[in-house]
C-alpha positions in Angstrom: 0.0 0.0 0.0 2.5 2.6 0.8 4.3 1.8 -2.5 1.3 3.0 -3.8 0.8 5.9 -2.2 4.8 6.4 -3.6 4.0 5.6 -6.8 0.6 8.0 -6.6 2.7 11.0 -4.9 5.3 10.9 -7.8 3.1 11.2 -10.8 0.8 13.4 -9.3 1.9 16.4 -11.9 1.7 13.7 -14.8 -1.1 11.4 -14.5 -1.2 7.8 -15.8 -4.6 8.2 -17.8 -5.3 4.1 -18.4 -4.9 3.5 -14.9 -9.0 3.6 -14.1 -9.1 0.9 -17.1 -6.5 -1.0 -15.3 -8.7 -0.4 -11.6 -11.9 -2.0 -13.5 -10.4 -4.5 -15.1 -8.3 -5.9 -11.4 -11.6 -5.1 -10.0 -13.3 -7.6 -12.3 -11.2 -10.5 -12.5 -10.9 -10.1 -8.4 -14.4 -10.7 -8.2 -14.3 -13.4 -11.1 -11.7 -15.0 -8.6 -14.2 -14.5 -5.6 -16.8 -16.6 -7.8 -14.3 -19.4 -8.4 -13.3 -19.9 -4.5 -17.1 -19.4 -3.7 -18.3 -21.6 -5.8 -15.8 -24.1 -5.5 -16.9 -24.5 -1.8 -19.1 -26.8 -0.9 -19.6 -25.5 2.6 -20.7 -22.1 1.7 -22.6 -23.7 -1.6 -24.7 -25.8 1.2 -25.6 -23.4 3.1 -26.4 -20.9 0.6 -29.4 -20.4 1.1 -29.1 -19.4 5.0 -26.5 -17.0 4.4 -28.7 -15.6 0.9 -31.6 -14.8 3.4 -29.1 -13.4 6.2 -27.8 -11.4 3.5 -31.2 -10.1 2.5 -32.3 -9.2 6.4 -29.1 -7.5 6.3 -29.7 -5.5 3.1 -33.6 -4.3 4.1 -32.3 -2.9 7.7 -29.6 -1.1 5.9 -31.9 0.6 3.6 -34.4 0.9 5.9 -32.2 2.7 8.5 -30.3 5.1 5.8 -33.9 6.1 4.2 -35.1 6.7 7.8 -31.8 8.5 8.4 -32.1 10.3 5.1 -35.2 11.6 5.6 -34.5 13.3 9.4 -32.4 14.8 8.4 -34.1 16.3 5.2 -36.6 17.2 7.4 -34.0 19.1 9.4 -32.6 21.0 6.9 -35.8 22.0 5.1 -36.9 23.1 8.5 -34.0 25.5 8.1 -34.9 26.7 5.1 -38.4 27.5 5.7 -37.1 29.4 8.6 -35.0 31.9 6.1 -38.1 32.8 4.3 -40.0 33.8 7.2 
């Protein structure tokens, strides 16, 4: 990591211009990897459909938390706003 940050500091003035091409495509064949060693256990392949509806609980009191965040706090600040027009 800190070579990277090396690397990153010293062509800050001249910018390597494929590297996002190179991020996506690292990104892709990490997750391509991910797949193999996922689906190449049987362990987690048993049990799939356990950790699938984990996963799902997980993902609806997320979104149900940031909306309900999201919309205190819009609430909050349009409070504000009404308050400059007065």
């Amino acid at each position: 990591m800190l070579s990277g940050v090396a690397v990153g500091i010293a062509f800050r003035r001249n910018p390597i211009r494929f590297i996002s091409k190179v991020i996506t495509v690292l990104i892709w064949v990490l997750l391509f990897l991910l797949g193999v060693e996922v689906g190449g256990n049987p362990l987690i392949m048993g049990s799939m459909h356990d950790l699938g509806m984990e996963a799902l609980i997980l993902t609806l009191a997320g979104l149900s938390g940031s909306m309900a965040m999201a919309w205190g706090l819009w609430r909050i600040v349009s409070r504000g706003d009404r308050s400059d027009e007065e």
